[in-house]
N, CA, C and O atoms as a GROMACS GRO file, in nm:
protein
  528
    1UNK      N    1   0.084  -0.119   0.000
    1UNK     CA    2   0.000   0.000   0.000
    1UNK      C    3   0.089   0.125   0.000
    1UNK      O    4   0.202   0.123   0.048
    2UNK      N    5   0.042   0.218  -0.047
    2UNK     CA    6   0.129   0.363  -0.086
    2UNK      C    7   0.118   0.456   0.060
    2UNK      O    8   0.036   0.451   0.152
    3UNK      N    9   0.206   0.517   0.043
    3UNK     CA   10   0.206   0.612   0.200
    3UNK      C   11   0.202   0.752   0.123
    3UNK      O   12   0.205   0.748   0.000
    4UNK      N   13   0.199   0.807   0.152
    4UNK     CA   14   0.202   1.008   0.094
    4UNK      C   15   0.290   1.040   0.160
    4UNK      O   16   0.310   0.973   0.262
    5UNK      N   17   0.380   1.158   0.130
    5UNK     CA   18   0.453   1.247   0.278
    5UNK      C   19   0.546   1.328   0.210
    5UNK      O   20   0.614   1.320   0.107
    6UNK      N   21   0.528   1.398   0.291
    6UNK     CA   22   0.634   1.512   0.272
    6UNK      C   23   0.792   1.437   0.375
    6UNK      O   24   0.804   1.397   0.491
    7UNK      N   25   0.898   1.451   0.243
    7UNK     CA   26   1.002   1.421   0.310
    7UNK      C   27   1.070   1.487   0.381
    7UNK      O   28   1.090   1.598   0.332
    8UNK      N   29   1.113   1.474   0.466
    8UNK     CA   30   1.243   1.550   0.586
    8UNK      C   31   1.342   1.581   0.529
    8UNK      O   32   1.376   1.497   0.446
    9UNK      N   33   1.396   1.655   0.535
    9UNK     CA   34   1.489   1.755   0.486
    9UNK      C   35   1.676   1.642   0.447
    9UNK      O   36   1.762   1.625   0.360
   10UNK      N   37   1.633   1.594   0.604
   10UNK     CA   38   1.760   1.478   0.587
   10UNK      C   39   1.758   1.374   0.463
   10UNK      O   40   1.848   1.322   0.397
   11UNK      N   41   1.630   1.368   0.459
   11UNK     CA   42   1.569   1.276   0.335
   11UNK      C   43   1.581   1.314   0.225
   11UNK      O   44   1.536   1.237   0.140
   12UNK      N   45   1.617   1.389   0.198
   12UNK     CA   46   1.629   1.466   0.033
   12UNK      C   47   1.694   1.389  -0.069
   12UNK      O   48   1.655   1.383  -0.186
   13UNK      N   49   1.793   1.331  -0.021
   13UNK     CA   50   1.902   1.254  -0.113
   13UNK      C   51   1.798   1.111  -0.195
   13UNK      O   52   1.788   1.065  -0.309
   14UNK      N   53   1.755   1.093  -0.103
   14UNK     CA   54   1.610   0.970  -0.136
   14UNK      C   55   1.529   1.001  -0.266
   14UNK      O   56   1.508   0.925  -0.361
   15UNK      N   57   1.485   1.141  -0.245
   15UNK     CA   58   1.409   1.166  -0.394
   15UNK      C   59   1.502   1.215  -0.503
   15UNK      O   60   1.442   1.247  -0.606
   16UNK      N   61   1.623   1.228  -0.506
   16UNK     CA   62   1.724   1.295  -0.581
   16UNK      C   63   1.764   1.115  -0.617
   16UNK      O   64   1.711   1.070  -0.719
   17UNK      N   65   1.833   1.040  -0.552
   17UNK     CA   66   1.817   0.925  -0.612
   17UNK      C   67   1.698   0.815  -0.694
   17UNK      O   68   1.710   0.727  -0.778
   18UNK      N   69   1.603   0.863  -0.631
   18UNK     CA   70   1.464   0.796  -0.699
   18UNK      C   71   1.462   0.868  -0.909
   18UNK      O   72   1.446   0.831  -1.025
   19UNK      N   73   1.496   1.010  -0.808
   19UNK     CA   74   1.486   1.072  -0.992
   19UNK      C   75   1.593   1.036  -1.112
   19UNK      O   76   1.561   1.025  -1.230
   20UNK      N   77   1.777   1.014  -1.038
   20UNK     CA   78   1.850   0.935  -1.132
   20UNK      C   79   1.773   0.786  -1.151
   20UNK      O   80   1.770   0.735  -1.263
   21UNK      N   81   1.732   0.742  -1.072
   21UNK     CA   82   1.697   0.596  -1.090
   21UNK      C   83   1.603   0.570  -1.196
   21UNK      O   84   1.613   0.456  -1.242
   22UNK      N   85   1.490   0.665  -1.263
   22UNK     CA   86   1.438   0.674  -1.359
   22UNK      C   87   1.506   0.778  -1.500
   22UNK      O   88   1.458   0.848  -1.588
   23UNK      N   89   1.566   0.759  -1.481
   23UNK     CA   90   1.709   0.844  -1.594
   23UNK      C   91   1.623   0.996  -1.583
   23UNK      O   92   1.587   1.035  -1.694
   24UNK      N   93   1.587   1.080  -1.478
   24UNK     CA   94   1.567   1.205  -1.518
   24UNK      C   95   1.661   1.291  -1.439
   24UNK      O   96   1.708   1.267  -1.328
   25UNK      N   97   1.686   1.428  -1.538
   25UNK     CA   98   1.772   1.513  -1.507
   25UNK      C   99   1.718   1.576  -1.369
   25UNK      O  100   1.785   1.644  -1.291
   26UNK      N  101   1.548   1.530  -1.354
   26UNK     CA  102   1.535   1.580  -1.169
   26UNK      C  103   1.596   1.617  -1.092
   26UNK      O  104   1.683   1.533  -1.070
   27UNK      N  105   1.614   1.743  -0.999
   27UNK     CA  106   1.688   1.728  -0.866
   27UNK      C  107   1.604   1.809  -0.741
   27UNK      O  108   1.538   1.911  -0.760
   28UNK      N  109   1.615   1.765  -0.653
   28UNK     CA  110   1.567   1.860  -0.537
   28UNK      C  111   1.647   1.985  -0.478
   28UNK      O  112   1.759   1.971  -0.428
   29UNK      N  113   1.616   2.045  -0.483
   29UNK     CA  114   1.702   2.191  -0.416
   29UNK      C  115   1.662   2.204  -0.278
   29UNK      O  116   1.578   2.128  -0.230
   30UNK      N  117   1.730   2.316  -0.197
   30UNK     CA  118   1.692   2.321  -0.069
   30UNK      C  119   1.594   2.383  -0.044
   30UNK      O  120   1.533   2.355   0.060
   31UNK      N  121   1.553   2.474  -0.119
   31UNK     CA  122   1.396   2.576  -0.090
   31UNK      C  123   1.304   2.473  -0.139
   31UNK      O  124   1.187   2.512  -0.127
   32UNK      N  125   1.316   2.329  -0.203
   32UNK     CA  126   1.213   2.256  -0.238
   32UNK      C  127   1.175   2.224  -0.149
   32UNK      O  128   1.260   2.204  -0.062
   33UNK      N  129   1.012   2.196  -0.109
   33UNK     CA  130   0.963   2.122  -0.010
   33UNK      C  131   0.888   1.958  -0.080
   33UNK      O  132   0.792   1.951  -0.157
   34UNK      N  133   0.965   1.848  -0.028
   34UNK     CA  134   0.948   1.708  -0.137
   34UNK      C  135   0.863   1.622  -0.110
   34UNK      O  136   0.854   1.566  -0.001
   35UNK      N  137   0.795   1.605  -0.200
   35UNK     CA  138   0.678   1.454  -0.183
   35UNK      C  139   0.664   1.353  -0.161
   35UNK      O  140   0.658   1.376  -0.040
   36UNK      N  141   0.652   1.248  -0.165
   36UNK     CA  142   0.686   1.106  -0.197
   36UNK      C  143   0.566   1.044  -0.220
   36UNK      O  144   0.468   1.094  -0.165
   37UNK      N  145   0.546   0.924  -0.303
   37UNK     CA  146   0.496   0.845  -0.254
   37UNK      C  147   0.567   0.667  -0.240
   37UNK      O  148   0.629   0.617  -0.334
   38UNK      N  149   0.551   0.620  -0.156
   38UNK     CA  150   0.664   0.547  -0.148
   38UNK      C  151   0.563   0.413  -0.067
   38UNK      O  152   0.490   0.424   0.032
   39UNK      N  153   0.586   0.316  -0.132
   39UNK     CA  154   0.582   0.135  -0.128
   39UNK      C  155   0.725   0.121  -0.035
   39UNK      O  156   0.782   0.195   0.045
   40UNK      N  157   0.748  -0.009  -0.087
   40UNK     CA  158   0.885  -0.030  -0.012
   40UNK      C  159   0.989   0.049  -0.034
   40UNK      O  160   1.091   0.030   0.031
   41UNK      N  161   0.984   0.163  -0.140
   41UNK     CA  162   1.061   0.250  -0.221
   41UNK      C  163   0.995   0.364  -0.273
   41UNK      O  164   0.873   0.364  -0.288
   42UNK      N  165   1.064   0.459  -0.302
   42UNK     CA  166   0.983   0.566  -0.342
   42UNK      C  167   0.945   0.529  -0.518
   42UNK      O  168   1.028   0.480  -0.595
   43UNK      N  169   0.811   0.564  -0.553
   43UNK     CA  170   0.743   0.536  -0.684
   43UNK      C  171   0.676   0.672  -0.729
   43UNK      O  172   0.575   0.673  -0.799
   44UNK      N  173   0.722   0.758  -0.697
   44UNK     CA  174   0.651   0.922  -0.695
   44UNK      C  175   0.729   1.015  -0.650
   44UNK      O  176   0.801   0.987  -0.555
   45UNK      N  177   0.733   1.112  -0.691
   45UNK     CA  178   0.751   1.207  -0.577
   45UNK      C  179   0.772   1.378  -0.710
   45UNK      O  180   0.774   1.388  -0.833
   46UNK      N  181   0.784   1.482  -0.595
   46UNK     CA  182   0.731   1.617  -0.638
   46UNK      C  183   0.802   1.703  -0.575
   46UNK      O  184   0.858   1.655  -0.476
   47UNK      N  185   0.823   1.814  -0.596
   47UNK     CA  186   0.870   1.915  -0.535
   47UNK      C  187   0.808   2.098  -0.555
   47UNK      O  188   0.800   2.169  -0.655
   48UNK      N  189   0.774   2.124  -0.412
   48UNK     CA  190   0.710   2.258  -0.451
   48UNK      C  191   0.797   2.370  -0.330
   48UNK      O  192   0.828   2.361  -0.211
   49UNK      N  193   0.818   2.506  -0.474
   49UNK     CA  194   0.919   2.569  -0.400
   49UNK      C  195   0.830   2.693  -0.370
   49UNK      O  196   0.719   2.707  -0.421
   50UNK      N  197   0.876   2.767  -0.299
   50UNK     CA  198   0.780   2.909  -0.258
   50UNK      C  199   0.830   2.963  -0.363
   50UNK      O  200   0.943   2.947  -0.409
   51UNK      N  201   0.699   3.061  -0.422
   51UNK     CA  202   0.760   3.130  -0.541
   51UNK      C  203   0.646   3.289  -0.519
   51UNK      O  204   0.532   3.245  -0.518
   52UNK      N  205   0.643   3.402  -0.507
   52UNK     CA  206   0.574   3.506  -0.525
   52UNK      C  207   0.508   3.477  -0.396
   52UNK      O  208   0.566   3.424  -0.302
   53UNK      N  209   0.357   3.522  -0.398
   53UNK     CA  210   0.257   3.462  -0.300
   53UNK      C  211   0.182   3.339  -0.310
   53UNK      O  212   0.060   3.329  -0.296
   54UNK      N  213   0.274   3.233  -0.338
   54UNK     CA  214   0.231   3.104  -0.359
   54UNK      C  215   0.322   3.017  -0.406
   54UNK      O  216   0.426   3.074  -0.437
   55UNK      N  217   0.321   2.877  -0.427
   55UNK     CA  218   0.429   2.777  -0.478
   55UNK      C  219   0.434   2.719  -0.612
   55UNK      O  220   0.332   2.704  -0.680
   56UNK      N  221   0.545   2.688  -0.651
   56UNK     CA  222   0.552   2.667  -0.789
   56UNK      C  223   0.573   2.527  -0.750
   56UNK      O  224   0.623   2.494  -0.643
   57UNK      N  225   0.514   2.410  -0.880
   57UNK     CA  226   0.556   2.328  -0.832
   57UNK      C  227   0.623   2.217  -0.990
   57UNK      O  228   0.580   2.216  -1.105
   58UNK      N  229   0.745   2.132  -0.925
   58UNK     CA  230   0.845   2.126  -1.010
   58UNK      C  231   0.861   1.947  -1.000
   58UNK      O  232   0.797   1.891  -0.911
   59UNK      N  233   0.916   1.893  -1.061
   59UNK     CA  234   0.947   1.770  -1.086
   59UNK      C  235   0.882   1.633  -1.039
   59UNK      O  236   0.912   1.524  -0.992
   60UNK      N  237   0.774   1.710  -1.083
   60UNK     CA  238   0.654   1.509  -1.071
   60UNK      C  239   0.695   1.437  -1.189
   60UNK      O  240   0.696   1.450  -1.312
   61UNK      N  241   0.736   1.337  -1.080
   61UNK     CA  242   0.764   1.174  -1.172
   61UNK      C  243   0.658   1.080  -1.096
   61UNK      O  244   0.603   1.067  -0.987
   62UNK      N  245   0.664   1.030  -1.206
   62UNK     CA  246   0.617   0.836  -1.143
   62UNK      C  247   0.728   0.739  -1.196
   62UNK      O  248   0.752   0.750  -1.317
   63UNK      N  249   0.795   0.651  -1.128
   63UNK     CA  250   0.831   0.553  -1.199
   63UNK      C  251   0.755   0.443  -1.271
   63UNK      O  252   0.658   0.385  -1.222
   64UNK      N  253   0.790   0.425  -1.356
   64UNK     CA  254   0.721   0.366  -1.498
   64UNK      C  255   0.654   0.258  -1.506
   64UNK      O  256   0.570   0.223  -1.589
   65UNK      N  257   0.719   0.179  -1.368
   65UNK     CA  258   0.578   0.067  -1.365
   65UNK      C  259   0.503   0.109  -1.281
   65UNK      O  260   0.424   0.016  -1.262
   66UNK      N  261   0.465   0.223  -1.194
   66UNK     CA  262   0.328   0.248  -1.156
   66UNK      C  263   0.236   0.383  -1.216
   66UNK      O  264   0.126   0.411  -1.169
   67UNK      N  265   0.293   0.450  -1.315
   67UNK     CA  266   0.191   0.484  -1.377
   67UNK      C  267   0.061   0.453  -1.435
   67UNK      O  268   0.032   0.334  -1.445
   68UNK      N  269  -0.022   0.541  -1.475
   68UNK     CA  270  -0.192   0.522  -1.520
   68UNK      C  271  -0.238   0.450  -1.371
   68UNK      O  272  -0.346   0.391  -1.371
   69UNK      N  273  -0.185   0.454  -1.287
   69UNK     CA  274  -0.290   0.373  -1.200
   69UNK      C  275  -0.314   0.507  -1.080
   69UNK      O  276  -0.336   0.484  -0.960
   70UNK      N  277  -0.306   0.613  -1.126
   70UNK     CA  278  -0.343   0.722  -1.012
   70UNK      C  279  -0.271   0.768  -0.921
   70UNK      O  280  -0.326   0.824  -0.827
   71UNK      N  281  -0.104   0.753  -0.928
   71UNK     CA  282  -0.038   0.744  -0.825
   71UNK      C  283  -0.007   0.895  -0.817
   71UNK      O  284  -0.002   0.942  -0.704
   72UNK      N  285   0.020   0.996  -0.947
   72UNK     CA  286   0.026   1.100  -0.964
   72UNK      C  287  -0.053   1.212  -0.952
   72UNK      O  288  -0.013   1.328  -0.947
   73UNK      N  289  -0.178   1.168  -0.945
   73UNK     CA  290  -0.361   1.274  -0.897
   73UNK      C  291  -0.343   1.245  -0.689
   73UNK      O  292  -0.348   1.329  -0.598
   74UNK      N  293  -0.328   1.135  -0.684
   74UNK     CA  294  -0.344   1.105  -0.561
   74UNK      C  295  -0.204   1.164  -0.446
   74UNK      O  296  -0.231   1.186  -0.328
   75UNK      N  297  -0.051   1.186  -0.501
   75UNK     CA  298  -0.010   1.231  -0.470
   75UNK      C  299  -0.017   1.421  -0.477
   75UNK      O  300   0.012   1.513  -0.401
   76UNK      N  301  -0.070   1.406  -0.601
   76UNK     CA  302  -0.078   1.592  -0.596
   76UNK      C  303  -0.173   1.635  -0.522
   76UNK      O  304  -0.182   1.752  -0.485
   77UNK      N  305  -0.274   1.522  -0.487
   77UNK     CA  306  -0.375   1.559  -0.396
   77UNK      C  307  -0.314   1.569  -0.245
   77UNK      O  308  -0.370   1.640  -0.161
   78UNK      N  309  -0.180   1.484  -0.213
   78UNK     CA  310  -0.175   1.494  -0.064
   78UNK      C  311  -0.088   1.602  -0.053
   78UNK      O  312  -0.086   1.657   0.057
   79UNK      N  313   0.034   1.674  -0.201
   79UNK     CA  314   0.106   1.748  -0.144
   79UNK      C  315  -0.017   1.935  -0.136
   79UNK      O  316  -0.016   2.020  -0.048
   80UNK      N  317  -0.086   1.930  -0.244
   80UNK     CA  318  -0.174   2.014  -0.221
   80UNK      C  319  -0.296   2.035  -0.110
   80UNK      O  320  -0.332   2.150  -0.083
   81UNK      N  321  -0.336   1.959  -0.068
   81UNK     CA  322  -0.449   1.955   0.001
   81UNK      C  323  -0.561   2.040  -0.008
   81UNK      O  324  -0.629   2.031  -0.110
   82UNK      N  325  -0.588   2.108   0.067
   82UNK     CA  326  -0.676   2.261   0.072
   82UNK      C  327  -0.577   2.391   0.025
   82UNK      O  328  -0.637   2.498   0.017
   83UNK      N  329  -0.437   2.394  -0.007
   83UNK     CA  330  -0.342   2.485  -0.008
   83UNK      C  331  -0.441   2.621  -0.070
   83UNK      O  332  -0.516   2.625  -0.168
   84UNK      N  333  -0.414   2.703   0.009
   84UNK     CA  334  -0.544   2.847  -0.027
   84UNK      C  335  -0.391   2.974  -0.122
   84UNK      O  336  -0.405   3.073  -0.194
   85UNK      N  337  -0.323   2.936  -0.095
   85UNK     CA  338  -0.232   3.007  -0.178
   85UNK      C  339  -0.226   2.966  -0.333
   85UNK      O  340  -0.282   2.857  -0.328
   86UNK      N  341  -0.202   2.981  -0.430
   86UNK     CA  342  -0.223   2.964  -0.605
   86UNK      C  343  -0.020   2.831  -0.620
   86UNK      O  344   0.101   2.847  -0.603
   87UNK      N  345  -0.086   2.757  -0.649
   87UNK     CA  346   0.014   2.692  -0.725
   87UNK      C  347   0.041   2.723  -0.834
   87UNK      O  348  -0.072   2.724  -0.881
   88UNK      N  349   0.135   2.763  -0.953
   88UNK     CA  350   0.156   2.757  -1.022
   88UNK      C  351   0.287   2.631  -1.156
   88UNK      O  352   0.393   2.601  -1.102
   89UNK      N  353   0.275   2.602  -1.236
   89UNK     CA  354   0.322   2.509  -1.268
   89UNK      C  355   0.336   2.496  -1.422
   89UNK      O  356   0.231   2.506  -1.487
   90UNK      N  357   0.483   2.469  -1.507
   90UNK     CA  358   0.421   2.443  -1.650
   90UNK      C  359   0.471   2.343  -1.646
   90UNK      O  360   0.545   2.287  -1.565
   91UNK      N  361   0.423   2.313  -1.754
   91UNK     CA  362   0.373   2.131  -1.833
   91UNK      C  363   0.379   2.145  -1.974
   91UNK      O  364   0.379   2.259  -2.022
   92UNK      N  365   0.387   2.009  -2.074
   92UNK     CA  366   0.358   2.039  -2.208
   92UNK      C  367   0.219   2.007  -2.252
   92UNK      O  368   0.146   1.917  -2.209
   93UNK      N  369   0.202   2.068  -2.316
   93UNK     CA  370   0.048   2.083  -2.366
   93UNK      C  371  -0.005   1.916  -2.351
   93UNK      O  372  -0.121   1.894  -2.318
   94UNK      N  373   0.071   1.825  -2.373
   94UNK     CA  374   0.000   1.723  -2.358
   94UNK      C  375  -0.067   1.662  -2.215
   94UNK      O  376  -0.157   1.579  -2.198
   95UNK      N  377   0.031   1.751  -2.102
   95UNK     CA  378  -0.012   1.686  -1.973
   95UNK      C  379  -0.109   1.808  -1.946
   95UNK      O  380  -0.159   1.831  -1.836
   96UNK      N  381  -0.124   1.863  -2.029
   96UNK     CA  382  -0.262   1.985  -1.962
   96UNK      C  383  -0.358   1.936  -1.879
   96UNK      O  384  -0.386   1.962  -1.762
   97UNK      N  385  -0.427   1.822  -2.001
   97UNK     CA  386  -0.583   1.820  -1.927
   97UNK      C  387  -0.577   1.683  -1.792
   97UNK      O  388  -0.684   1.648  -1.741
   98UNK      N  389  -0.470   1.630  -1.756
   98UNK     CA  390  -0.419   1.571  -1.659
   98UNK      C  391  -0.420   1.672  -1.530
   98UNK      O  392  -0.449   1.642  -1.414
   99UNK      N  393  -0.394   1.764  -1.566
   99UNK     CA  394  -0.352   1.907  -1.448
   99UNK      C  395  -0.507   1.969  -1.426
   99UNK      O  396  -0.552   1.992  -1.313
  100UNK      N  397  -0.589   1.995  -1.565
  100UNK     CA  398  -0.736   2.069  -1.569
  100UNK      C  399  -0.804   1.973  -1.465
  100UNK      O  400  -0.833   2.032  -1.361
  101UNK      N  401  -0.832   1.853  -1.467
  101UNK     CA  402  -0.882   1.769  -1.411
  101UNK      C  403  -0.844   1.752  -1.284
  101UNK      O  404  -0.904   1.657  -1.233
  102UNK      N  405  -0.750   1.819  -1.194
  102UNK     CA  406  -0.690   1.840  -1.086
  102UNK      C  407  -0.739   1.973  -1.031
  102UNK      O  408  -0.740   1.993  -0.910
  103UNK      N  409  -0.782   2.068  -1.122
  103UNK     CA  410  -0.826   2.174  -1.069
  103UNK      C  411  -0.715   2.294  -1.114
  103UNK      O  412  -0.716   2.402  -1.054
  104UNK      N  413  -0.624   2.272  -1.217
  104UNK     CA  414  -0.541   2.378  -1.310
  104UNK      C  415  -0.646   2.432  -1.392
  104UNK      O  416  -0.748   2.380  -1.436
  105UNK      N  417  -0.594   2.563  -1.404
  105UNK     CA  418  -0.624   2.633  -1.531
  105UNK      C  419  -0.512   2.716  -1.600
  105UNK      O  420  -0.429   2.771  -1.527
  106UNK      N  421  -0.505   2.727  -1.723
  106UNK     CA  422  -0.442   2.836  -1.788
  106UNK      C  423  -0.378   2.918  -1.747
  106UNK      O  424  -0.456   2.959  -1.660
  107UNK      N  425  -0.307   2.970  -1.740
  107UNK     CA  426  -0.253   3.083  -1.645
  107UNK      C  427  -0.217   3.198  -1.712
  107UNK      O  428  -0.095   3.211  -1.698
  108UNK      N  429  -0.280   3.322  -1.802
  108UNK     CA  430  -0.250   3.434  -1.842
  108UNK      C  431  -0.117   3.497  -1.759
  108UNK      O  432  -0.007   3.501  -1.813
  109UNK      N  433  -0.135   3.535  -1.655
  109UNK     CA  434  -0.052   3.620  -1.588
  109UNK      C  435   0.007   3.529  -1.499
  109UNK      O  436  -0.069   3.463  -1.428
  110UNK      N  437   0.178   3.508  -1.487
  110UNK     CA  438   0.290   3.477  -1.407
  110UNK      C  439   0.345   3.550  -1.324
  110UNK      O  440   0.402   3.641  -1.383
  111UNK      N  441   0.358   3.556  -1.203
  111UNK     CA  442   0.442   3.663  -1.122
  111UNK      C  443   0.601   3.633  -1.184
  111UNK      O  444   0.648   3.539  -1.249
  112UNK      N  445   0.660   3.762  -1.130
  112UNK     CA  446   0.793   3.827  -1.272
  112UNK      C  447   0.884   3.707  -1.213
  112UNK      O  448   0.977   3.703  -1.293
  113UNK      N  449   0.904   3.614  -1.124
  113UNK     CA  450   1.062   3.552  -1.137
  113UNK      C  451   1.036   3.397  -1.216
  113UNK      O  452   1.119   3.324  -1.269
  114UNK      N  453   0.843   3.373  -1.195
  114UNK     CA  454   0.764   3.212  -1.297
  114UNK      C  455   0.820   3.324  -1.436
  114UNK      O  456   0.937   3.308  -1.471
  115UNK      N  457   0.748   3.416  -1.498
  115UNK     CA  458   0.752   3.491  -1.651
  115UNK      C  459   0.882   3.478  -1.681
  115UNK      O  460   0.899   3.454  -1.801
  116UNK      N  461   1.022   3.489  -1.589
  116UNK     CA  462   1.094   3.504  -1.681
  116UNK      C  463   1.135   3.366  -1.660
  116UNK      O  464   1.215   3.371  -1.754
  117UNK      N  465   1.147   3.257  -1.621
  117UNK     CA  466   1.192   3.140  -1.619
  117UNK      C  467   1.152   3.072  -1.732
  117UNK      O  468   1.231   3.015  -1.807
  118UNK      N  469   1.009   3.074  -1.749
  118UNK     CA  470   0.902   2.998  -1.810
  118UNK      C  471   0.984   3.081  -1.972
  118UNK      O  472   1.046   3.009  -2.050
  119UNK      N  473   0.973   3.192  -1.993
  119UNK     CA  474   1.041   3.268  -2.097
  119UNK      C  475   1.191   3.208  -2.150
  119UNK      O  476   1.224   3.185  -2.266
  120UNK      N  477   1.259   3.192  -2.045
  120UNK     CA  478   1.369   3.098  -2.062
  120UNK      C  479   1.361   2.943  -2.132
  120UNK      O  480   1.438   2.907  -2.220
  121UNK      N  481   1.254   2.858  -2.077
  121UNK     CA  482   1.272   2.687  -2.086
  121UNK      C  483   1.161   2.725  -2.227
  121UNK      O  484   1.145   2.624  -2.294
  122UNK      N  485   1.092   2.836  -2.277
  122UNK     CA  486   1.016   2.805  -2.397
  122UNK      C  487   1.119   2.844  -2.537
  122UNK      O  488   1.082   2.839  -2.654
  123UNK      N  489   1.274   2.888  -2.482
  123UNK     CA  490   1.336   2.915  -2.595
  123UNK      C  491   1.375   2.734  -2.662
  123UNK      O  492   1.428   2.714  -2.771
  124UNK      N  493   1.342   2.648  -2.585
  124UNK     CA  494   1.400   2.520  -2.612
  124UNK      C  495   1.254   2.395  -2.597
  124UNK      O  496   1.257   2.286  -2.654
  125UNK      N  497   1.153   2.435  -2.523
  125UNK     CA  498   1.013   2.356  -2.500
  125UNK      C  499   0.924   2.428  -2.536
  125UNK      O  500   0.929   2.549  -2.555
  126UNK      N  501   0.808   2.337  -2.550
  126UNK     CA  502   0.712   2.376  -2.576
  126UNK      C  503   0.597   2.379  -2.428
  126UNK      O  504   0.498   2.306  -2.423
  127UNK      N  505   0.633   2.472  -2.323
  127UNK     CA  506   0.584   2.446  -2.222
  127UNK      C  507   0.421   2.571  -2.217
  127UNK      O  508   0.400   2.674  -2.279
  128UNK      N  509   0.335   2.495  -2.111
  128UNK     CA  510   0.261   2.592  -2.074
  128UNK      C  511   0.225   2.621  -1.937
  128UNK      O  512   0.200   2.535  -1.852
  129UNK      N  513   0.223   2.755  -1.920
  129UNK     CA  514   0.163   2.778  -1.753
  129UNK      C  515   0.067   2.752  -1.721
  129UNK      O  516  -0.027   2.773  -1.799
  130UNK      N  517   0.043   2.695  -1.594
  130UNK     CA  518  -0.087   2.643  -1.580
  130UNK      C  519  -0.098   2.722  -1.377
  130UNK      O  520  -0.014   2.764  -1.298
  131UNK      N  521  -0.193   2.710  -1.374
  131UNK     CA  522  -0.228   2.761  -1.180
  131UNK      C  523  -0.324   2.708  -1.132
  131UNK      O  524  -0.417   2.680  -1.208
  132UNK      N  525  -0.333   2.682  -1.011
  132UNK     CA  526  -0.426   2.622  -0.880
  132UNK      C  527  -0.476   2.701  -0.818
  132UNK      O  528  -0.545   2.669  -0.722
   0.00000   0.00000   0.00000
């Protein structure tokens, strides 16, 4: 059975290895606050950093044999909860309506340090802003 949680700070190295372990360039930073969801091992996990008046949130994986089975709605559900502050987040157009269905929308307006980042990773992706 899956557990949810926010990892401990000492714990960090855990989701930084979970993310090489699925070949992604992932990493956790120290202003990240990290997710998990974790079996005998971590199979998930997320990271959301304070950004403006609210959190941005950055590197959801699933490892590859537990995807489509909800592990990714159900974790964004435990690191979000009721959060009354605006998440913000981009994605590629294909994981949009994955995010809409979570309660994202579109996001016209970025506070200035998301605009110029997001301005940065679209000289090379095809990303879009999305908010909570």
């Amino acid at each position: 059975m899956l557990a949810f949680y926010l990892l401990p700070d000492e714990q960090r190295p855990l989701a930084d290895k979970f993310y090489r372990s699925q070949r992604s360039a992932m990493r956790t930073r120290s202003e990240h606050r990290v997710w998990v969801a974790k079996d005998d091992e971590i199979v998930a996990a997320l990271c959301l950093q304070p950004a403006a008046h609210g959190q941005w949130l950055t590197s959801l994986l699933v490892a590859a044999g537990h995807r489509r089975q909800g592990v990714a709605g159900a974790l964004l559900q435990h690191a979000l909860g009721d959060a009354q502050l605006p998440t913000w987040l981009f994605c590629h157009p294909d994981l949009q309506p994955f995010y809409e269905r979570r309660g994202f929308a579109l996001c016209a307006q970025l506070p200035a340090p998301l605009s110029e980042r997001l301005a940065r990773y679209r000289r090379t992706k095809n990303l879009n802003a999305l908010v909570r």
